[in-house]
C-alpha positions as CSV (number, residue, x, y, z in Angstrom):
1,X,-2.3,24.9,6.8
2,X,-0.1,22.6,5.1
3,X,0.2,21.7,1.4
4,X,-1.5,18.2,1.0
5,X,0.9,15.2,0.3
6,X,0.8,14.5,-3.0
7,X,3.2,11.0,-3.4
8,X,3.9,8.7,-0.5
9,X,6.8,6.8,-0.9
10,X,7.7,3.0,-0.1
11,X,10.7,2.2,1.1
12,X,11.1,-1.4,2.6
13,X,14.8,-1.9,3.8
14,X,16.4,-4.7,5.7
15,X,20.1,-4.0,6.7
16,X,21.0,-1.4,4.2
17,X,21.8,1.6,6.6
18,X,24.9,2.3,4.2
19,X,22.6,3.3,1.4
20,X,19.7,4.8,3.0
21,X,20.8,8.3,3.6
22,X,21.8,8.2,-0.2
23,X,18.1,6.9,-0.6
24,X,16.6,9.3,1.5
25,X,18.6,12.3,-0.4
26,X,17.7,11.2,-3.4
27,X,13.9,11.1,-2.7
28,X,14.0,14.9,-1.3
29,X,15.5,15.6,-4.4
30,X,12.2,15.0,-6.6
31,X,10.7,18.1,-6.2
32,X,7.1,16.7,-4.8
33,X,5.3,16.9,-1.3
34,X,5.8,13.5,-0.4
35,X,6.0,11.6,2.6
36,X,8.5,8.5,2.6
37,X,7.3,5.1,4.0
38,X,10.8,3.2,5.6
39,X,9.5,-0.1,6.6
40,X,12.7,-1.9,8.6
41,X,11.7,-5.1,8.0
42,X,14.7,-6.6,11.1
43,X,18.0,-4.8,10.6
44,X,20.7,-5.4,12.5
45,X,23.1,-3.0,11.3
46,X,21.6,0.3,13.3
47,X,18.7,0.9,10.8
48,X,16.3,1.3,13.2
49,X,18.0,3.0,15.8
50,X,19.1,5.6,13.1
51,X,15.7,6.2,11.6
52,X,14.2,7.5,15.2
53,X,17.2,9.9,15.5
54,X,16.4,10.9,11.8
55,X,12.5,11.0,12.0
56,X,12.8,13.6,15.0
57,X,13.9,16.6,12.5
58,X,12.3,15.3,9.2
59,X,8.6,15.4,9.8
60,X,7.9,13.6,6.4
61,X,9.9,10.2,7.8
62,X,7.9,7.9,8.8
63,X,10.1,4.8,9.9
64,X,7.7,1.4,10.4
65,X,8.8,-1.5,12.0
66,X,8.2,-5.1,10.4
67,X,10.2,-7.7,11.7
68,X,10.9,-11.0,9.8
69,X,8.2,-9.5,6.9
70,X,8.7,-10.6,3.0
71,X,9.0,-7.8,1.1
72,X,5.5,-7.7,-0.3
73,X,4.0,-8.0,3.0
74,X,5.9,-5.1,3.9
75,X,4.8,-3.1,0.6
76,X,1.4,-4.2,2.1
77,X,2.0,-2.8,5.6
78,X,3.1,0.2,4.4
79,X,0.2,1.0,1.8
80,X,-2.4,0.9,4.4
81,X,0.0,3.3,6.2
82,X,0.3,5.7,3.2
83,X,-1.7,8.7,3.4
84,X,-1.4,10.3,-0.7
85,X,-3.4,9.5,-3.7
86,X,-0.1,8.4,-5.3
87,X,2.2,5.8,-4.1
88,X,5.6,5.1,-5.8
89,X,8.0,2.2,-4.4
90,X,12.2,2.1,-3.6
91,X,13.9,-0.5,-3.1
92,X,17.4,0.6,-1.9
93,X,19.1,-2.3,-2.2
94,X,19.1,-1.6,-6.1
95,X,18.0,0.8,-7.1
96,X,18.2,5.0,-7.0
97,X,16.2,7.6,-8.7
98,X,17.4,10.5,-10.9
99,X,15.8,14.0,-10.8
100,X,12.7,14.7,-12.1
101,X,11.4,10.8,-11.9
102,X,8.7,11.7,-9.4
103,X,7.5,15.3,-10.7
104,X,7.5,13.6,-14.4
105,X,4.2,11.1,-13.4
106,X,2.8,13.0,-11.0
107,X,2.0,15.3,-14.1
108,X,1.1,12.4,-16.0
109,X,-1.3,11.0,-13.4
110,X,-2.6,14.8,-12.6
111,X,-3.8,15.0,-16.6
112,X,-5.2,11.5,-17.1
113,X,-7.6,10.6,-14.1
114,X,-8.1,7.2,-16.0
115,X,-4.5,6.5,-15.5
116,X,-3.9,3.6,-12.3
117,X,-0.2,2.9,-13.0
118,X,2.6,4.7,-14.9
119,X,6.5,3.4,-15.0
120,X,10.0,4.4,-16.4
121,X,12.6,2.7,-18.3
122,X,15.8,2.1,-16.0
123,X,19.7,3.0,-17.1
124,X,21.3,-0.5,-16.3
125,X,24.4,1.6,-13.7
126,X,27.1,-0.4,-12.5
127,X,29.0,0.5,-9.2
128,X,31.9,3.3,-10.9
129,X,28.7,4.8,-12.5
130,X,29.1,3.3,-15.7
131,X,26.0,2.6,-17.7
132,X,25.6,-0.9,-19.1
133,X,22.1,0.1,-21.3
134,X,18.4,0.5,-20.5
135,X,16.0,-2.4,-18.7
136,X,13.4,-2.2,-21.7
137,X,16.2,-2.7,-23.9
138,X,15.9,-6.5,-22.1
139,X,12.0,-7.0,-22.8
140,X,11.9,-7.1,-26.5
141,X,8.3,-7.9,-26.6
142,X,7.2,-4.6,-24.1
143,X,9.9,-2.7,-25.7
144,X,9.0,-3.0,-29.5
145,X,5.6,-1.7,-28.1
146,X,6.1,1.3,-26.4
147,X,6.4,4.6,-28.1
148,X,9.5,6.6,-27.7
149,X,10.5,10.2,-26.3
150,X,10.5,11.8,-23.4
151,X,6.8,12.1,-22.4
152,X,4.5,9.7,-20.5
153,X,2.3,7.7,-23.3
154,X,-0.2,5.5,-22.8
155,X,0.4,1.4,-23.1
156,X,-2.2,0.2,-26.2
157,X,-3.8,-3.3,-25.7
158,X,-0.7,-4.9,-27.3
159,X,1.9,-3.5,-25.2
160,X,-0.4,-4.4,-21.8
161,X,-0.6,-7.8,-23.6
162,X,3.2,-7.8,-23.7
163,X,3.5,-7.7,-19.8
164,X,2.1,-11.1,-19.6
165,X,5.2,-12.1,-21.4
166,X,7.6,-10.6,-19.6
167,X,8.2,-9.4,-15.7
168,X,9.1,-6.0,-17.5
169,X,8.2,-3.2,-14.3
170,X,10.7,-2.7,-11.9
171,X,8.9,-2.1,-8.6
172,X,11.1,1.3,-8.6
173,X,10.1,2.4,-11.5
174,X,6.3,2.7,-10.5
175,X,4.3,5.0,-9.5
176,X,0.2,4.2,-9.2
177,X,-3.0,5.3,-7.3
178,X,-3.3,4.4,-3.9
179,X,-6.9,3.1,-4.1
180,X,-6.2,1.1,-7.0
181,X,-3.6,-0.5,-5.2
182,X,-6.1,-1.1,-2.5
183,X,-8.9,-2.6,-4.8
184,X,-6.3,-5.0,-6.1
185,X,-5.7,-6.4,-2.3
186,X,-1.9,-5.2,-2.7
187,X,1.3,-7.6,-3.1
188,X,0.5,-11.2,-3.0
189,X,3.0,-12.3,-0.7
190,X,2.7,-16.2,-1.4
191,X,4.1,-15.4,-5.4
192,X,7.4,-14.0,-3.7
193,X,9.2,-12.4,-6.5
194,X,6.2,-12.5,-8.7
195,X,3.9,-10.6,-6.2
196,X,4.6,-7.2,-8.0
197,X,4.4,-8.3,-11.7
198,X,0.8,-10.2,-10.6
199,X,0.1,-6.5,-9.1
200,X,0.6,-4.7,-11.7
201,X,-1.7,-7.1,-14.4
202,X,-4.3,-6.7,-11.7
203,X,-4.0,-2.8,-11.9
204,X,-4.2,-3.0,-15.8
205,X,-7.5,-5.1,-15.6
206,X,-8.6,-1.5,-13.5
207,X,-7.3,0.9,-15.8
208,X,-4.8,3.0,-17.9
209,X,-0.9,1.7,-17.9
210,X,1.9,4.4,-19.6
211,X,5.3,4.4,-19.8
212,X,8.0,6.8,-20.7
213,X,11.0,5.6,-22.2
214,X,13.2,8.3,-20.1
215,X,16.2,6.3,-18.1
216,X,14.7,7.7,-14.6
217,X,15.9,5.4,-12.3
218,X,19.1,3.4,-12.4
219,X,19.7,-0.2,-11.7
220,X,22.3,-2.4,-10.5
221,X,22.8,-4.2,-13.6
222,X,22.9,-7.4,-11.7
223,X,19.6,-7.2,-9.7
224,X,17.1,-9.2,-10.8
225,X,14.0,-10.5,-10.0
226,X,13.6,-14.0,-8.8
227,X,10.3,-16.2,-10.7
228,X,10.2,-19.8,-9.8
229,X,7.9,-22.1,-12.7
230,X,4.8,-22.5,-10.7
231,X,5.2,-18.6,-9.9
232,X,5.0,-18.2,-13.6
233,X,2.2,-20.6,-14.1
234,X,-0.1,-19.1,-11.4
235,X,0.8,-15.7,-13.5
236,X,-0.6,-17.0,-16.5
237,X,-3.6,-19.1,-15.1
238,X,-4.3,-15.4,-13.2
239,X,-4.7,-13.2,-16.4
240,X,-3.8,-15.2,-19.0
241,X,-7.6,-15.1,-20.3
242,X,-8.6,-11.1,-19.7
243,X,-4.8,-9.6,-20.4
244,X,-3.8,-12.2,-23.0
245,X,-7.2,-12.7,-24.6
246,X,-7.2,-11.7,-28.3
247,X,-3.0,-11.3,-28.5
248,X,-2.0,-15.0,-29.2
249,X,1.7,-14.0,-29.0
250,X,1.1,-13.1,-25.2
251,X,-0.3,-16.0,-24.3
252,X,2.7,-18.2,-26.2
253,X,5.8,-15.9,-25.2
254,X,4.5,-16.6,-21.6
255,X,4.4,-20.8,-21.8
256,X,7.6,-20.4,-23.8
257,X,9.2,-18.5,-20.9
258,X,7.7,-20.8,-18.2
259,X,9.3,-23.9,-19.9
260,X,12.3,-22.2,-19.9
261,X,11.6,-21.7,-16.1
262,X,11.3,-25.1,-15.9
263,X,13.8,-26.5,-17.5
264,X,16.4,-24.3,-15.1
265,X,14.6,-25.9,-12.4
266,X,15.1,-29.5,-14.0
267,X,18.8,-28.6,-14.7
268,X,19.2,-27.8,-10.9
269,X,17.8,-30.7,-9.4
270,X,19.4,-32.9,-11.6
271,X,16.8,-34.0,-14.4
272,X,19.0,-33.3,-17.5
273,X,16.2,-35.2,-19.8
274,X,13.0,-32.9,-18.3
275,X,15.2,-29.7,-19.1
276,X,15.9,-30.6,-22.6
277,X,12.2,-31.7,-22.8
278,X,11.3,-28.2,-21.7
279,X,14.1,-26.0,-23.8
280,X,12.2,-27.7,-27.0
281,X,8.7,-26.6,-26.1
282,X,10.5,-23.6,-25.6
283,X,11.8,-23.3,-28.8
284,X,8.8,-24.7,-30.2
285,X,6.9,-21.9,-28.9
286,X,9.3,-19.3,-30.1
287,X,8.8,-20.2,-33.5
288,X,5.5,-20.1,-33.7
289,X,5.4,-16.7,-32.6
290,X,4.8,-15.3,-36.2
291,X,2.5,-18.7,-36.8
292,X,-0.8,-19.2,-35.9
293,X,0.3,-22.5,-34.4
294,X,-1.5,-22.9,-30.7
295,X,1.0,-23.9,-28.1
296,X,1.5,-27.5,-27.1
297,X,-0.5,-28.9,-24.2
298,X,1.2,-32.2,-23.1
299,X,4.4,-32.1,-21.0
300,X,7.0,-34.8,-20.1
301,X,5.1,-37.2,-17.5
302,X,6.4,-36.1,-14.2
303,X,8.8,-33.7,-13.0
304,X,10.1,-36.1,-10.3
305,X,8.6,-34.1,-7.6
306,X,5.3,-36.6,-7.4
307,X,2.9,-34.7,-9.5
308,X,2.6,-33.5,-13.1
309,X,4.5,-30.7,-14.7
310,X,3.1,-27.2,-14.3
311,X,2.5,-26.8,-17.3
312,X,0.2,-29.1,-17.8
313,X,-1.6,-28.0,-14.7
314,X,-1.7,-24.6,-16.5
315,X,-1.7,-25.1,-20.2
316,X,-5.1,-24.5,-22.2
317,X,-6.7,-25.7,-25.3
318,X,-5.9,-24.0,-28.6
319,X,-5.7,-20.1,-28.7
């Protein structure tokens, strides 16, 4: 009789068939009884084609095709599909595991029941391998939270607190319970590049989050996620209340960084007096970090887009 799978593995792809066999090595690599998810979500480079042919000798391939799907909907497709009580995501376009990343929270998750989601710092890798520092090392307010060393620790309130304030998880990084996922209804696919950090708030509201500070995955220093403002704002109007309740510098360091989302969008469509506008309120809210000053609640009249700013549509009364 088999060994049971113990991680299933998510792999959406779309026209990177130069990087998945790399991908695929480096999964086989981890040392667990996984099975590995490749949703094709409409290559036209031979990624399909070249998935069959490899699926016919590797019995733990399981190739899905998703044509024209977002990535989160293809996350979505493939965690119905998944068949362990662990599920960890790849995104080959950016991203590549070192040893040990898989076997190092399985453990973690095989000692602590209570624990729904557990993720890894990333070494920021450019393409001649060199290494450019860590992800966490760009999240001040997650990073100045987390306990160091090599082991898988438990996030306190404050540090969960921090993730409202920062799109700090890379999806590669993760590894969480499959029914959790499920209970949470999966990635959101109309937040687009926010669907994973609204994920992962929804996990924390279910359970234990840790963290080890180990480099375990590498990074394209370059690749980042994309959060447009009223992305940010349904973020905040989300779990602003149960994940920022009671940690006022949450709740500010997220308006501060939507305003700053704002004003880039001003800046691009031209409204060099809205973007200053934001960049204050900004800075406004950045300085009352260490105050107990609430955060404004007024914004410039109209964005020029025919209704109010978001963040007046989001913004609460005083913390």
């Amino acid at each position: 009789m088999p060994s049971p799978i113990q991680v299933s593995v998510i792999v959406p792809t779309r026209n990177q068939l130069g990087r998945l066999a790399e991908t695929l090595a480096g999964i086989v690599a981890q040392q667990v009884r996984f099975e590995a998810i490749v949703v094709d979500r409409g290559s036209t480079d031979g990624t399909w084609a070249w998935l069959g042919e490899m699926a016919r000798t590797r019995p733990w391939l399981r190739p899905v095709r998703r044509d024209g799907a977002s990535l989160p909907e293809a996350c979505n497709r493939a965690l119905r599909e998944a068949r362990a009580p662990l599920v960890a995501f790849l995104d080959p376009e950016d991203a590549a595991w070192r040893p040990g990343k898989l076997k190092t929270q399985r453990a973690a998750h095989a000692a602590d029941p209570d624990l729904v989601l557990s993720f890894t710092d990333q070494a920021l890798v450019d393409t001649r391998g060199d290494e450019h520092g860590g992800w966490l090392e760009r999240h001040p307010f997650l990073a100045c939270r987390i306990e160091g060393g090599r082991g898988v620790r438990r996030l306190d309130a404050g540090a969960v607190a921090a993730l409202l304030a920062e799109d700090a998880i890379g999806i590669s990084t993760v590894m969480a319970r499959r029914e959790a996922l499920l209970r949470a209804g999966g990635f959101d696919p109309a937040l687009g590049g926010a669907s994973a950090w609204d994920l992962w708030l929804k996990l924390a509201r279910q359970g234990a989050l840790a963290c080890t500070t180990q480099r375990l995955v590498e990074r394209m220093p370059h690749a980042r996620t994309l959060v447009s403002p009223h992305a940010m704002a349904e973020i905040i109007r989300r779990h602003g209340a149960a994940i920022g309740g009671g940690h006022a510098f949450a709740l500010r360091a997220a308006y501060g960084r939507l305003a700053l989302l704002e004003a880039a969008a001003a800046r691009a469509a031209g409204r060099p007096g809205t973007a200053f506008l934001a960049r204050l309120r900004a800075l406004r809210l950045t300085l009352s970090l260490g105050s107990p000053a609430p955060p404004p609640t007024s914004a410039p009249a109209s964005s020029g887009s025919g209704r109010a700013s978001v963040w007046r549509d989001v913004a609460p009364g005083p913390l």
